[in-house]
N, C-alpha and C positions, 0 to 999 in steps of 0.2 A: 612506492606503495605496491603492495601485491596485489597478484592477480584476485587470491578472493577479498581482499579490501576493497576492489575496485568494484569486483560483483556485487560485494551489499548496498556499494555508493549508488549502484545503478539502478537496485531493486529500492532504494529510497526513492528515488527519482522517478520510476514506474507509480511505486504508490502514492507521491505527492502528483502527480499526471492524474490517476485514478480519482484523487480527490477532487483537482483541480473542476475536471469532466461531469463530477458529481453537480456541478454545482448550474450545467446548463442543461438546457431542456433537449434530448437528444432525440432526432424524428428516427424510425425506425429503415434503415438502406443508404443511411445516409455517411459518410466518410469519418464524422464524429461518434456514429456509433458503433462503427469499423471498429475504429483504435478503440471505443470503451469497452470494445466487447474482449480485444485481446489485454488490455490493462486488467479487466475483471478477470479473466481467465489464468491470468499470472498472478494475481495479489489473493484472491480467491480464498486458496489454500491453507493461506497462511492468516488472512484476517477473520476467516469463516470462523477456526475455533478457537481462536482471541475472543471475538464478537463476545459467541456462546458462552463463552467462561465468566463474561462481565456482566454485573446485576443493570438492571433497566434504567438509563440514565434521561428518560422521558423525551427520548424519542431523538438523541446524540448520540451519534456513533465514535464512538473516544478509540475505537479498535488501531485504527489508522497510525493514531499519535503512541501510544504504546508501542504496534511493532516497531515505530520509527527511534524512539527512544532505547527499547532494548538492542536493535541492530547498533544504534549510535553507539551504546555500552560496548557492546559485543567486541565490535569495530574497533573504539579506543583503549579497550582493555586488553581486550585478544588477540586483536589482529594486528597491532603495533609491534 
């Protein structure tokens, strides 16, 4: 596998972390909000105008599963 095959395998892995994190109540100073904060700050970029581009799914964020989908694509199309 190549080195940027392995990079998108890892930034999957950041944003399933990202979601994962989503899902507990995080206090603020505290080690779990450490890592959300640097997971938020790496996934950020690239979910922020996903997000924005996608009509209002009443209150689901589907951002996550698409980047992850098109990387998947990317990955087994391109990067093979």
């Amino acid at each position: 596998m190549s080195l940027l095959a392995q990079l998108v395998q890892l930034y999957i892995f950041v944003i399933i972390g990202r979601i994962i994190l989503s899902w507990f109540p995080i206090h603020p100073g505290s080690a779990m909000a450490t890592i959300f904060t640097y997971l938020y700050r790496a996934t950020e970029p690239v979910l922020g105008p996903v997000r924005r581009m996608m009509p209002a799914m009443g209150g689901f964020d589907l951002s996550p599963i698409i980047v992850i989908v098109a990387l998947e694509i990317i990955q087994g199309s391109v990067l093979r």
